[in-house]
N, C-alpha and C positions, 0 to 999 in steps of 0.2 A: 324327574331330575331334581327339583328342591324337597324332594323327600331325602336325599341322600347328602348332597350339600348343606343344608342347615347345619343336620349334627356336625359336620367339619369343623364350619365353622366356630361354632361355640367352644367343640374342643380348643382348636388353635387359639383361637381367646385367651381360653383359660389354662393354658400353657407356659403364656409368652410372660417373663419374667419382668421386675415391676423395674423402672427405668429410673437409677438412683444419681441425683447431681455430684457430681464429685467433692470433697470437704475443700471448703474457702479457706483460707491460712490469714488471721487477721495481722495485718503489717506491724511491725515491732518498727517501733520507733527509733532513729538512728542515735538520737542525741535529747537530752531533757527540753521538754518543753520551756522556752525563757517565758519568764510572767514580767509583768509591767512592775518594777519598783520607784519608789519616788524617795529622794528626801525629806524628811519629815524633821520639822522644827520640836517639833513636841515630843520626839525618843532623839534625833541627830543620830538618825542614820535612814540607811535606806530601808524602806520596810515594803511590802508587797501592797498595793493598791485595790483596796475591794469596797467597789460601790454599799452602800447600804441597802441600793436599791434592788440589788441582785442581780441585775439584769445590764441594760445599756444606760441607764437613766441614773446620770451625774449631775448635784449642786454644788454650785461653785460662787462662792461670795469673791468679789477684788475689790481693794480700799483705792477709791478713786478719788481725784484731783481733790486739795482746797482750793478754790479758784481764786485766787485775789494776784496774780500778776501770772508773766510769761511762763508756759514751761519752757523746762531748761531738757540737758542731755542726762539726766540722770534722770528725770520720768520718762525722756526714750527711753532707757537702757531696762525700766522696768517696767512700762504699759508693752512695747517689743517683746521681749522674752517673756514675759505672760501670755502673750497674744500668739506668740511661736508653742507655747506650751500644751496652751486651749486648742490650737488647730492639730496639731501632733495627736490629742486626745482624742479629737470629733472625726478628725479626716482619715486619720492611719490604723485607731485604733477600735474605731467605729462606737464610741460613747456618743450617747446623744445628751451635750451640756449643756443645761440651762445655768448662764454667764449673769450673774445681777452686779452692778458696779456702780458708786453711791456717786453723789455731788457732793462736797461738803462748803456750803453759800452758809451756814450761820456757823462764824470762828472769831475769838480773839483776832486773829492774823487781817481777817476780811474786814469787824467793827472797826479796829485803829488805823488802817487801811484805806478804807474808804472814807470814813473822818479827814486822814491828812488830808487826802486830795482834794475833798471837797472846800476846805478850807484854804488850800494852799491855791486853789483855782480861786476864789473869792480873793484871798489877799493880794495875788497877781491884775487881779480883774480892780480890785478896787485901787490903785496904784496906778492905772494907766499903761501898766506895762513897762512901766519906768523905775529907773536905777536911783530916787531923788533919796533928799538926804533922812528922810523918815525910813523908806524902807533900809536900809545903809544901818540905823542906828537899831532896827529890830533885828537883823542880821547878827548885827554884831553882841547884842543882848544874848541872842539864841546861840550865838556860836561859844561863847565862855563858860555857859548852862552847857551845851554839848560837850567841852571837853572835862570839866569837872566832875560832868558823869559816867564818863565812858572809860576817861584814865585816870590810874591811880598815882596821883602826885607827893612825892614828898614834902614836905617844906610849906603846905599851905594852899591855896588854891592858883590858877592861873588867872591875872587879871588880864595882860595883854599880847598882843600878837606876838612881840620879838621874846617875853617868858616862854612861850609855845616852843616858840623855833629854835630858842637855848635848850629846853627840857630834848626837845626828839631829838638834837642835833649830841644830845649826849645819851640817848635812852639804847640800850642794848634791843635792839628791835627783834631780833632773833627768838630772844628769852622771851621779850611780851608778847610775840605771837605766837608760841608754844602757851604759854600761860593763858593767852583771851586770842583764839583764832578769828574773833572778830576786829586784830590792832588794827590792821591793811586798811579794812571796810573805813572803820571812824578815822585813820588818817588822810585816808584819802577824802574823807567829807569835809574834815579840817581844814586840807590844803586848797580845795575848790571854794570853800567859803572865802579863804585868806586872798586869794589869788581875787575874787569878784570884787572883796572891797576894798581889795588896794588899784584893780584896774576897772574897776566899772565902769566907768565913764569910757573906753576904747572899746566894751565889747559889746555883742549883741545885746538887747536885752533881754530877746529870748531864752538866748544862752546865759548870759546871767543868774538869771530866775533857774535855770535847772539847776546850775554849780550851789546855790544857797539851798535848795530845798530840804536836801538830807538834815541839814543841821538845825534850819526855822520849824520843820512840823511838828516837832516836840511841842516847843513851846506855843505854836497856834494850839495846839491839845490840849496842852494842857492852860490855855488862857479860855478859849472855847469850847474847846470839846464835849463839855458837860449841856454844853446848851443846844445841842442837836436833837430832834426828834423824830424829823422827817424819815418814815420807815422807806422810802425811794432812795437815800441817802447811802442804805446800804443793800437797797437791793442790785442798784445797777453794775457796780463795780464788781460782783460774782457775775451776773448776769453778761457782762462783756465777756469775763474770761474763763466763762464756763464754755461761750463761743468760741473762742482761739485753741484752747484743748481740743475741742471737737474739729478744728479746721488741722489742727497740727497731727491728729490720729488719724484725720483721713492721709492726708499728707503720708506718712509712716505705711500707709494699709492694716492699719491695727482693727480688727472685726469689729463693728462695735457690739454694745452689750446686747443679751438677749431681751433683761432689763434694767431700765436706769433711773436710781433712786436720787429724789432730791432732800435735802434735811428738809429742806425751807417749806416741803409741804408733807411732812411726816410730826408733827409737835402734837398732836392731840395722841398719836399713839405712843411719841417716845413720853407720854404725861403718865398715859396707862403703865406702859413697861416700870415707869421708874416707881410707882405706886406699889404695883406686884413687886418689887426688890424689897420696897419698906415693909409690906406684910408677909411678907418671907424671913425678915429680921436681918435680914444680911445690907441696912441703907437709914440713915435716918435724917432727919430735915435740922436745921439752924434755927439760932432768931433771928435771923437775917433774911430769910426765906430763900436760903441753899439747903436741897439733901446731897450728901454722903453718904460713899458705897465704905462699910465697914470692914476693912481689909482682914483684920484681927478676927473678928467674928466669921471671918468666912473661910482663912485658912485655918483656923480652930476644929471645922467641923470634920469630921469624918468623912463625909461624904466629897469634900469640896480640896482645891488645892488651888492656892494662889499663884502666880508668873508661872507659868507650865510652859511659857517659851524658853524664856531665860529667866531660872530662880533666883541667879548669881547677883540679881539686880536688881532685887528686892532691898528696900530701904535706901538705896540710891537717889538722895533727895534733888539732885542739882537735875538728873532725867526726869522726876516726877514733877517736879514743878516747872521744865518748860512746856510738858504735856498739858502741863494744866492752863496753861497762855499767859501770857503778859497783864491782860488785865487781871486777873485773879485776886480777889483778896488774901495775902498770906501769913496778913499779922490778926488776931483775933479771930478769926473766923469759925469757932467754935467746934476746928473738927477735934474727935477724939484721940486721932493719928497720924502724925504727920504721911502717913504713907495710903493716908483715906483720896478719893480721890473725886471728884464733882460730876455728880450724876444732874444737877439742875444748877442752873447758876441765877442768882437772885441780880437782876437786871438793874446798876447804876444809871446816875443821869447820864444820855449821850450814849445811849446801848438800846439794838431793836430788843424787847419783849413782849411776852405772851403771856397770859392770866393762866393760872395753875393753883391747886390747893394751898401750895406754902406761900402764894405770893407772886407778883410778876417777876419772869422773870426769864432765862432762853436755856435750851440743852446745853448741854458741858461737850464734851468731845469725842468720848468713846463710846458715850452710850447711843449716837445716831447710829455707829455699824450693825450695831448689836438685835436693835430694831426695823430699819428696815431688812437688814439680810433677815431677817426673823420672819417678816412678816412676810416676802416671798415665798424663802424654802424650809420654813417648819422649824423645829425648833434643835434639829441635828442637821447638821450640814457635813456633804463630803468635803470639800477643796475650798482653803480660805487661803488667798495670799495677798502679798502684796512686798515693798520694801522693807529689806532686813532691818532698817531705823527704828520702824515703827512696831518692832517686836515685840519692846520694851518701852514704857509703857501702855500704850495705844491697845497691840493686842492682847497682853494678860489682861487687859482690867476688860476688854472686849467679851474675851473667854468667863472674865471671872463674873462679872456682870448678868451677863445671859444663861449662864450655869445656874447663880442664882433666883433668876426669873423664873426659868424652867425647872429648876431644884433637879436638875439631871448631873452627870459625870462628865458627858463630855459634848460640848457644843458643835465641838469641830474635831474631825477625825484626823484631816490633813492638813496641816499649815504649810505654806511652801511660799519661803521668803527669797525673793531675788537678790542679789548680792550689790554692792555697793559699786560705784562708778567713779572711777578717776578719770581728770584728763592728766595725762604726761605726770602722772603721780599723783597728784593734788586730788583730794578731796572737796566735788561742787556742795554749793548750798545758796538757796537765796536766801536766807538769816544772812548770809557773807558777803553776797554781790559780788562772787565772784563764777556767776555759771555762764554758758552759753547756750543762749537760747535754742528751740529744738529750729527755727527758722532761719538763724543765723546759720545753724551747722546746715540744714540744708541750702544753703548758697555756697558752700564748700563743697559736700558731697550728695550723691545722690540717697535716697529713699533704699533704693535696695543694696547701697553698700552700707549704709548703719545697720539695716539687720542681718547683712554680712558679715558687720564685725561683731554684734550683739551675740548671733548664732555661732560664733567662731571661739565665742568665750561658758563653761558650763555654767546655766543661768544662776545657780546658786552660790555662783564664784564671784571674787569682784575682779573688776572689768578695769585694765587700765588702758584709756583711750590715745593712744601712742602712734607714731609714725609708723614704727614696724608692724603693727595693727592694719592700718589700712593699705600698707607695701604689700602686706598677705591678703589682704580681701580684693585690690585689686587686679594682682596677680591671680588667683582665682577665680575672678568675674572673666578675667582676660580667655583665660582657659578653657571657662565654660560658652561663653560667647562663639568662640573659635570655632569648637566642637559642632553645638549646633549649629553653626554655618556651614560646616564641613559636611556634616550627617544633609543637611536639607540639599547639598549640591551635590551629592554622590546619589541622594533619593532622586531627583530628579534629572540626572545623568543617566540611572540604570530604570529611567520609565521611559527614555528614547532611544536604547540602547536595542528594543527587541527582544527577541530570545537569545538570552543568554542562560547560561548554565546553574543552575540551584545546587548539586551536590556538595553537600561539606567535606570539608581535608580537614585536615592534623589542624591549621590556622584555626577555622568555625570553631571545631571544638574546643582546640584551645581557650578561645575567646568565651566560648557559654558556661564551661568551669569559671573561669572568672568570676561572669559576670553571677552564677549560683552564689558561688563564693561570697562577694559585696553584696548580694542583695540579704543573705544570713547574715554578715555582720555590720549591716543599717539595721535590722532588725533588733538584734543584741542591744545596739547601742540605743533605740527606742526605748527600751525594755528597762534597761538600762539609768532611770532616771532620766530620760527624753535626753541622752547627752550628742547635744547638734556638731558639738565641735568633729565629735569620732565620726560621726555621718560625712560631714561635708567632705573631712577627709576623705573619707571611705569613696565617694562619689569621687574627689578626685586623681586619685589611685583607678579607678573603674576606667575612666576617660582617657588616662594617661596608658594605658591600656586597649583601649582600643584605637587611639591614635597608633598605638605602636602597631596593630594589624592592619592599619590601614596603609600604613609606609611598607609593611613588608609584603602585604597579600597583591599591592601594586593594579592592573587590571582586573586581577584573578578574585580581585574583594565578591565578598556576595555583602550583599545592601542589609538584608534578613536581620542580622544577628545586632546590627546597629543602630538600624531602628528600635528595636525592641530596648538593646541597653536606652538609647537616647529620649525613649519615652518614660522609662522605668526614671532614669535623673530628673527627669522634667518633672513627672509625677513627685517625689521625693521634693522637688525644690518649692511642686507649688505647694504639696502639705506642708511645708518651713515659714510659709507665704510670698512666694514670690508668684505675679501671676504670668501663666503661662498661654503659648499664643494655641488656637484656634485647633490648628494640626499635630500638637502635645509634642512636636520636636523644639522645644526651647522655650525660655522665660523671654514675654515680649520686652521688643525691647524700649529702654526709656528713653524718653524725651525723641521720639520715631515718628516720624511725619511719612514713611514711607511706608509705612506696614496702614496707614489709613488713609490712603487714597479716595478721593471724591472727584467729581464732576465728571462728565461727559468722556467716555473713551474714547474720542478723537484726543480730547483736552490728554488723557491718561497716555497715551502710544505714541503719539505725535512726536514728543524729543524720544523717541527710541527708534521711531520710524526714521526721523530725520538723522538722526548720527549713522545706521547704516545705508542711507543714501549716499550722505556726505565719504563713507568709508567705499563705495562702491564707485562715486565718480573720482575722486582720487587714485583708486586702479584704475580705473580705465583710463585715466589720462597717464598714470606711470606705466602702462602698456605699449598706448600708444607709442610713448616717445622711445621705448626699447630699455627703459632703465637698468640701472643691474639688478640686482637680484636682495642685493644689500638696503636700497631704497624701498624695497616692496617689506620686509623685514621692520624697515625706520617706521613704518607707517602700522605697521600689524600692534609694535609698541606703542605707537600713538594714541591707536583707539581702546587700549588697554590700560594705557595709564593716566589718560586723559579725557578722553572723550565717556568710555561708560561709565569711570571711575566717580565722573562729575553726575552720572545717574544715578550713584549708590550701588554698582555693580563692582565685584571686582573678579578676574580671570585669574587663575594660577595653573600656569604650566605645569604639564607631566609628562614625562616620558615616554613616547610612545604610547598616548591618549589621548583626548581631546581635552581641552583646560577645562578645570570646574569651574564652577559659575555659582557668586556668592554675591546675595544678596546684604546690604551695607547700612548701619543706620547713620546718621546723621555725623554723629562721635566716630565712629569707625573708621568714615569715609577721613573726616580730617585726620583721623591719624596717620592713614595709608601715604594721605597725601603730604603729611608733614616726616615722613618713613621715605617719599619718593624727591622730594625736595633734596632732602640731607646727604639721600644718596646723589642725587645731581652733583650738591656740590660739592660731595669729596670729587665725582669723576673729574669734575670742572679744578678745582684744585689740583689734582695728580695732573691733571695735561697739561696745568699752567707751570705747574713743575717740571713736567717733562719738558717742557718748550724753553723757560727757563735752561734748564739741564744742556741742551741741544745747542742752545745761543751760545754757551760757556764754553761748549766742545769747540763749537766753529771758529770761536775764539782763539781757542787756545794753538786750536792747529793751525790758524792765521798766525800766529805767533812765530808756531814753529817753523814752517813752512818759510816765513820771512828769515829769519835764523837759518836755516837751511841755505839760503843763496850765495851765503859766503862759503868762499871756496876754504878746507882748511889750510892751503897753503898761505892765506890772505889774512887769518883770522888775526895774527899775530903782528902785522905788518906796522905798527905804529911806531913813529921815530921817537916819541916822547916817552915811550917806555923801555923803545930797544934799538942798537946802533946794527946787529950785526945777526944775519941767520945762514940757518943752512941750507942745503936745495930742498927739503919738503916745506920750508916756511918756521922752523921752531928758529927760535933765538939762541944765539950763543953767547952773546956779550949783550948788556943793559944801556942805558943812553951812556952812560961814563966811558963805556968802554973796556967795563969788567967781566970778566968770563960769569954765565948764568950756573949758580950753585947744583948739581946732581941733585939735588931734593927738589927746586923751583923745574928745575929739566921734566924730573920726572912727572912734576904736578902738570907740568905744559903739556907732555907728550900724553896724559891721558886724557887732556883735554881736548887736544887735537884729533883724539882717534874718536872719541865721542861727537866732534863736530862734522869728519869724514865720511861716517857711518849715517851721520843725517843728511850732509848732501846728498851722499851718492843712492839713499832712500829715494829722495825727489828728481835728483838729477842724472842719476847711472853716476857707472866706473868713467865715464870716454868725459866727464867734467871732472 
């Protein structure tokens, strides 16, 4: 037998045709691929964003804090929207950025800074803390120096207080604060000095000493200020307020850096860097022992190009020299250009310095970014940002600096400068003393409604921080809040609900087009220049949207499609940075003592257990007694608007379903309950009205009713007005004994049918 089978076999083998996969059809794309574009300060426009690195791997330099006082809302408005930008990058678009962001502890602004203080706390200290007639007479010394220097007077100088108050009391204030938007600041330093020495002696002396300060640290400065050495003197006053930044960006949720560079311990390399500029030819040293970066010589060259932010602002001497600080030498100083700009600064008496080739003496301003971002990420960097102010001169001379160092083309690839921040119009600044601190605004609002309104504005735009501003960020917190309340009580409605039905209708689909739909154009708007305002939109259109399925799909809802939209927002909100809670249906919520529960679950159940005890013997004693039906009703409200409401729950009725069940934070609850009040007292109102209303009526028909008892044959019967009637009771002659005129007849006779017609209402016809 396998003589015969074999050969079969082999034939059939080799017979059976060779088994071909069918051709795969590669999918065609529906629509172009969006790539990521940014604004770029250095073309001003959007250009397509492409690492150096090739790959996921992004540097990113940010100009961080001078530290010498509070921040205000306008390093919100740009550590926020940077810190929105960097997460959008790392979180959504999957770059992995390495974030460097400097200190800057050795400044002009921080030396003279901490100088006053330190002096102005000694000359308080040394005074007893009292208002006598020495410190009065140095006051007033310092305050005529303050205003000789800060306004420009006609006619000579101001010797005394009532010259003052005649000059402002005539001065066009409007026109001098357009001309020196610092009038406000020096007036107001004027008016507080004026006000301490004419009442010092009634006020605090605490308060005293504040109102003089602005006006006397001049002149302690420049009576002392040369005689400081003490390098503690200025370290500590960075070193406070490098802390307060750090406490106000946790505050915010602003990431912090990946790393964070200090000047104050980078001077032997910015000694190097500024060395390599000089032997590059592009810097040269003083007899003073300052070097100068040579502007001329470096847009000269061919290779090189000077303000690539803004060229327009080139020679713009009044920007270059406050860049260059207050204390700066700006008469003699031996530069070649006025438009050169201080790479070293040669250290006055009452200034920290450091030993260096040309002389002691401390870095200039621009050239700390330039260095440490160098000496992190190499000597091309992707993504440098910071505020639009500091464009001009801060970041050319940054660019043009490090260019020179590296004798390359281009230092930075992307510059991306946030936009400026109004409140209610105004432009902040602490040069003005006119900001709000980032801690005062958080006693207003919360953490995650500033970068509500931050994110609601495109970060490269200026931001005016306005009423209508926060009408819309609240409104939209309200919304989103709602939502995942709504989404978490219909999740956990339809997990005790059992088997219920999964298949989608016309509604599901409807709803997952949608939500395709929003989830393409959050994407766009990523893409897009990171533009958060189109997003948040966009997310809230999504919501508003599936609220609407959720009103019409009624019991019939499937849970499915809501979740998924409700985790897709949440994911979105927390790439924005808002953090989200545990189960990804919502941003947790602030200031929530309920969502972190602690101790002992008796401690945790106990008032839950007890409120439906207390709701359960309540029935049964409104049982017992047979109550109506309306009293069992009184009571089902009670513990809905009262009893769990005060747990942080709150019930909302549906038709023909069982109420949702929504969990409440702390905010919430009071608002429900300040929503359940108002409505009490309109009730309570309308009934006092109706009761009112009802008193009026019963009134009035006592009236009538009284009115009514007179018979109409009687109504008439008065001898003083009439002698003579007929059988129904009308008169026919008046007390004289004159016949009553056809016109008074007539007015009577339908007077009398009128009073007939109300008797016999109360009384019948047979009266």
């Amino acid at each position: 037998m396998n003589i015969f089978t074999r050969p079969l076999r082999r034939y059939a083998a080799m017979s059976t045709p060779k088994v071909v996969q069918p051709k795969w059809n590669v999918p065609a794309p529906q629509a172009e691929k969006a790539v990521l574009k940014l604004y770029n300060s250095l073309t001003r426009t959007k250009v397509e964003f492409i690492p150096q690195s090739g790959n996921r791997g992004v540097t990113w330099y940010s100009c961080g804090p001078t530290v010498y006082d509070a921040s205000h809302m306008g390093h919100a408005r740009n550590y926020v929207s940077i810190d929105i930008n960097r997460r959008i990058m790392q979180d959504y678009f999957g770059y992995n950025v390495q974030f460097v962001q400097n200190v800057t502890d050795i400044d002009d602004k921080i030396i003279l800074r901490a100088r006053q203080n330190y002096l102005f706390d000694n000359f308080v200290r040394d005074n007893d803390t009292k208002l006598n007639a020495e410190v009065v007479d140095k006051v007033k010394t310092a305050l005529f120096l303050y205003i000789n220097k800060n306004f420009t007077i006609e006619g000579g100088e101001i010797k005394t207080v009532e010259e003052f108050q005649m000059w402002l009391s005539k001065a066009d204030a409007e026109t001098l604060k357009l001309e020196n938007p610092k009038f406000p600041m020096h007036v107001t330093a004027v008016q507080n000095a004026i006000e301490t020495i004419t009442k010092g002696d009634s006020m605090d002396p605490n308060l005293a000493f504040e109102k003089v300060k602005d006006v006397t640290v001049p002149l302690l400065d420049k009576e002392l200020g040369s005689t400081l050495s003490d390098p503690e003197i200025f370290r500590q006053l960075p070193a406070y307020w490098e802390q307060k930044f750090n406490d106000d960006m946790l505050s915010l949720n602003v990431l912090p850096p990946t790393v964070t560079t200090r000047v104050s311990e980078y001077v032997p390399e910015i000694i190097e860097f500024v060395q390599k500029i000089i032997d590059n030819g592009y810097a040269y040293a003083t007899s003073d022992g300052s070097v100068y970066f040579d502007t001329l010589k470096f847009d000269r060259s061919p290779n090189h190009d000077y303000a690539k932010c803004q060229p327009w602002n080139k020679g713009q001497l009044d920007l270059i020299n406050d860049a260059e600080g207050s204390l700066s030498n700006f008469a003699d100083n031996g530069k070649k250009s006025n438009n050169d700009f201080a790479l070293w600064k040669a250290s006055k008496a009452g200034e920290p310095e450091w030993e260096s080739p040309w002389g002691k003496g401390r870095p200039g301003w621009h050239i700390e970014c330039s260095v440490m971002a160098s000496d992190i990420l190499g000597p091309n960097i992707d993504i440098h940002s910071g505020g639009v102010d500091l464009a001009f001169p801060h970041h050319d001379n940054e660019l043009a600096q490090s260019e020179a160092c590296f004798d390359n083309k281009q230092w930075i690839n992307y510059f991306l400068h946030t936009g400026h921040l109004h409140i209610e119009g105004q432009k902040m600044s602490k040069s003005l003393k006119n900001f709000i601190t980032i801690q005062e605004a958080l006693e207003k609002f919360s953490p995650r409604q500033l970068r509500l309104a931050f994110a609601s504005v495109q970060w490269n735009n200026q931001l005016d921080f306005k009423e209508s501003l926060i009408n819309e960020v609240k409104s939209f917190e309200n919304s989103m809040n709602n939502f995942f309340k709504t989404v978490r009580a219909l999740r956990n409605d339809a997990t005790s609900s059992g088997h219920i039905p999964k298949k989608f209708g016309s509604l599901e689909k409807e709803l997952l087009a949608d939500f395709t739909e929003n989830e393409s154009r959050v994407h766009l708007a990523f893409c897009d220049n990171l533009s958060t305002p189109v997003v948040l939109k966009t997310l809230s259109e999504l919501v508003t949207k599936s609220n609407t399925y959720i009103s019409t799909a009624g019991s019939a809802l499937k849970i499915e499609p809501l979740i998924a939209i409700c985790n897709y927002v949440t994911r979105i909100l927390r790439i924005i940075g808002f953090p989200s809670r545990p189960d990804n249906l919502g941003w947790v919520a602030q200031s929530d003592s309920n969502e972190q529960l602690s101790g002992s679950l008796e401690d945790t159940v106990m008032p839950y257990v007890k409120c439906l005890s207390t709701f359960r013997d309540e029935v049964r004693s409104l049982a017992i007694k047979k109550a109506e039906p309306t009293e069992f009703l009184q009571l089902t409200d009670k513990i809905r608007n009262e009893d769990l409401l005060n747990l942080n729950i709150a019930l909302d009725d549906r038709n023909g379903q069982s109420a949702l069940i929504k969990f409440l934070t702390n905010d919430e609850k009071l608002e429900i309950v300040k929503l359940n009040e108002e409505k009490l007292a309109n009730e309570q109102a309308k009934r006092q009205k109706k009761l009112e209303q009802q008193k009026l009526r019963e009134q009035k028909e006592n009236e009538r009713m009284l009115k009514a008892q007179t018979k109409p044959q009687e109504m008439f019967k008065d001898v003083a007005l009439y002698s003579t009637w007929d059988e129904q009771g009308l008169p026919t002659k008046d007390k004289d004994g004159n016949d009553v005129t056809k016109s008074m007849t007539k007015k009577l006779k339908k007077q009398w049918e009128q009073q007939k017609k109300l008797h016999e209402e109360y009384f019948g016809k047979a009266n």
